[in-house]
N, C-alpha and C positions, 0 to 999 in steps of 0.2 A: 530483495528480489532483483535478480537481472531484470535494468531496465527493457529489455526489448520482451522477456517475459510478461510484466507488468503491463505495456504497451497493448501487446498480444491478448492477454486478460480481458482489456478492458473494450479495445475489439470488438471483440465473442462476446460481452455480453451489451454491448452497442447492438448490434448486429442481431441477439436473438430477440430481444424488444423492441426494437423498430422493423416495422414491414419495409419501412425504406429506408437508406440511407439520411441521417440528418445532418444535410452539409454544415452546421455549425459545429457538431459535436466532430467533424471527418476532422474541418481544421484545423480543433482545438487537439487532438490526438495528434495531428501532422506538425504540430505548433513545440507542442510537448514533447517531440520523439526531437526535435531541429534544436531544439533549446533548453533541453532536460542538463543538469548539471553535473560533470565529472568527480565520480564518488571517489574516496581518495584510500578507503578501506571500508571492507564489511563486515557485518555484525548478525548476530540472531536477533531481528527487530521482532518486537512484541503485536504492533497493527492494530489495538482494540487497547489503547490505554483509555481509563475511566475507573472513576474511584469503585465502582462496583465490582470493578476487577483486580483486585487488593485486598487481601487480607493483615490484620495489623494488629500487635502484638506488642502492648508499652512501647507505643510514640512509633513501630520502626513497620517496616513494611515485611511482613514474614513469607508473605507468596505472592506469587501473580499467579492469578487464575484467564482461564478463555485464550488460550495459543490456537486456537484454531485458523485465523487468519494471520499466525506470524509469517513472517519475509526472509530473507536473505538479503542486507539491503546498507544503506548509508544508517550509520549509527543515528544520524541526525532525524532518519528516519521517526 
């Protein structure tokens, strides 16, 4: 995910859970946007890895299942 999308995301949902602003979570978001790391290529990132989301077939990993929160994003991701 474009980091400034991601940024944006997490915002809005700051933003619809607190009645106020919570200056620790502002800085920690102004923190992250000043010192987030230059991605150097991107990938279709999965965002919900966990063994429950795997299905496996002699020893190999046959699917990934739950793409619902995949990204566009740092492979590393």
């Amino acid at each position: 995910m474009c980091r400034k999308r991601a940024f944006a995301k997490w915002r809005a949902l700051i933003e619809q859970t607190q009645p106020e602003p919570e200056p620790i979570l502002t800085d920690l978001i102004c923190w992250l946007e000043a010192n987030a790391p230059r991605t150097e290529r991107l990938a279709l990132v999965h965002g919900a890895y966990r063994t429950g989301n795997v299905l496996v077939d002699d020893d190999r990993v046959s699917a990934v299942l739950d793409w619902e929160l995949q990204v566009i994003g740092d492979p590393m991701y």
